[in-house]
Steps between C-alpha positions, in 0.01 A plus 500: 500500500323545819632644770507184711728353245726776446573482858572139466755579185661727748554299798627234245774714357588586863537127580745457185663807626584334820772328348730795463388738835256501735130542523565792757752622219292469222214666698690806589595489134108508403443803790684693320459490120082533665605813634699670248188438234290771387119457610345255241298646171128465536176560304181584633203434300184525663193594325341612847626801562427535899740186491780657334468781712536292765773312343663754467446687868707130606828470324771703586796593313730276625252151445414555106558709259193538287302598247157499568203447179117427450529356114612150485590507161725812565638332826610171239626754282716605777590171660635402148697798390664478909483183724364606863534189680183581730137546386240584715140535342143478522431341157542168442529557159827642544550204736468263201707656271765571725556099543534435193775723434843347447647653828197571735559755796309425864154600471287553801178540404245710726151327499174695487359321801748342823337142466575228361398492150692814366836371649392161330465682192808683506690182584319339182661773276839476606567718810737487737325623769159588575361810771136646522406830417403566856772309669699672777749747468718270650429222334537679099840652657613145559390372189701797325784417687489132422547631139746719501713195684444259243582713209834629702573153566428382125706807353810365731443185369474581142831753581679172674445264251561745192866584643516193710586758767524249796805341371675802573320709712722323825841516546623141508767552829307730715160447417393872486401648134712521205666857349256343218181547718670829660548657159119408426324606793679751662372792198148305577503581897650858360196546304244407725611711755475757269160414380342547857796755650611268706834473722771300361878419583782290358817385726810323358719308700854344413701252774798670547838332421329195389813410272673477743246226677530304216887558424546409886280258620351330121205556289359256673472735787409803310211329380369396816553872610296589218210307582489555861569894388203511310260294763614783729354787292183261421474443875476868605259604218086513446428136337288543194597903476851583531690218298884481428690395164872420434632740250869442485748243589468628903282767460105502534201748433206551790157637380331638768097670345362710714788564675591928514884572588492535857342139537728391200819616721390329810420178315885501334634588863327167600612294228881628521482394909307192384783376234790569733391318856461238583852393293508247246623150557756320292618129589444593884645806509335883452551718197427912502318575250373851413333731241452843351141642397418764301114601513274710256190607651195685348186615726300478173587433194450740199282418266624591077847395575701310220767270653435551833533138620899560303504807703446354829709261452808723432448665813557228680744343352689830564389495866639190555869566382492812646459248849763292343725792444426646884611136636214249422294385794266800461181592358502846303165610340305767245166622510397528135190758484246555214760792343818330580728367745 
């Protein structure tokens, strides 16, 4: 499939997903599972070896992770023992037999010449995408990019449809993710910000005395509570970095990557004033509501750690009930460093 028409599969399942959130939600949805991916796999096989130098000198870390070879028939060798899902090559032998493989990855092919024949001839063997061998530094870093995008994008998709993840990757009342998606991708943001030593924090937040909201005033209420409760946290956060999920019955999870723990404690001061004022409303009259917050925060996250995400988690979890225990309405907070907390 080319990539114009895996981008059209996309945007179709996002229509049909329009019928149970919104695009906005679904988007936010899609930020983050992007994020949370590893770079995509990649094989380089170019028979020039100046090029694959070059290549090479191009790609950093964080765009592909790859493999780079001059002998096509060792590069097939590869490609079929491990699927990379992007190619890029010189030889349009390896161009050829690529396509006809039962799952073909995105193969840019590099032309000897920046005219019109080589891409022509690329195109006629089944790539992708097309760049000179002279072409710009700008342009072959956009062309690399372009790649890595589709084959994050097709990995999602292949990861929504397998687990038919968008059914239950919302919360049906408030509209932020599911515990489902939290329990997912909360080790993923974990191990990314391991991967690069990144900053990473984790705040819980529970509504205080929110049975007795709905013992008092009806579920009715307490629902609406919830939903304007979590549009509050959404409303103070980074759209498409910081994202919020519902983890209990009143009580809800915010991600913040690349946030270290005095940024992380500042952010859950905001969202604690931001929940409380202005009050709620309830059939023309104003409901208090408040919550606790317990925050985890790491200035970088170690790398080698089993069960660190579980870790985390703990730690704020027992952060927040120690602000439930010391009269709710607070915000108390850990700093979790690479040898403990």
């Amino acid at each position: 499939m080319r990539a114009g028409g895996q981008t059209t599969v996309i945007q179709r399942i996002l229509e049909q997903r329009a019928t149970h959130a919104t695009l906005e939600e679904t988007t936010a949805t899609l930020a983050v599972m992007l994020r949370v991916m590893p770079p995509p796999r990649a094989l380089l096989v170019c028979q020039d070896a100046p090029l694959l130098e070059q290549l090479e000198g191009r790609i950093p870390p964080d765009m592909l992770e790859y493999e780079s070879l001059a002998d096509v028939n060792e590069a097939m060798r590869r490609f079929e023992s491990e699927f990379r899902p992007v190619v890029v090559t010189d030889s349009l032998e390896m161009v050829r037999r690529l396509r006809v493989v039962a799952r073909a990855p995105f193969i840019l092919y590099v032309a000897p010449l920046d005219d019109t024949a080589g891409r022509e001839a690329g195109f006629a063997a089944g790539a992708d995408e097309c760049v000179g061998r002279r072409a710009s530094a700008r342009e072959l870093d956009a062309r690399l990019a372009a790649a890595r995008r589709i084959a994050e994008l097709e990995s999602v998709l292949r990861v929504t449809l397998a687990e038919n993840r968008k059914l239950s990757a919302t919360d049906d009342l408030t509209r932020v993710n599911s515990r489902r998606f939290f329990s997912k991708h909360f080790p993923r943001e974990v191990e990314r910000a391991a991967r690069y030593g990144r900053a990473l924090s984790l705040v819980l937040c529970d509504i205080d005395l929110f049975k007795g909201i709905n013992d008092t005033y009806g579920h009715a209420c307490g629902d609406q509570v919830l939903r304007e409760f979590s549009a509050r946290l959404q409303h103070s956060l980074r759209r498409g970095i910081d994202w919020v999920a519902r983890i209990g019955g009143e009580e809800f999870a915010v991600v913040l990557p690349e946030t270290g723990y005095q940024q992380a404690l500042d952010v859950a001061r905001k969202l604690r004033a931001a929940v409380a004022q202005p009050p709620y409303a309830n059939e023309g009259k104003s409901l208090e509501v408040t919550a606790s917050f317990g925050l985890c925060g790491l200035d970088r996250v170690p790398g080698g750690e089993r069960r660190l995400a579980e870790r985390v988690l703990k730690i704020a979890d027992a952060a927040l009930y120690r602000s439930k225990n010391a009269g709710r309405n607070r915000v108390t907070a850990t700093m979790l460093n690479a040898t403990g907390d």
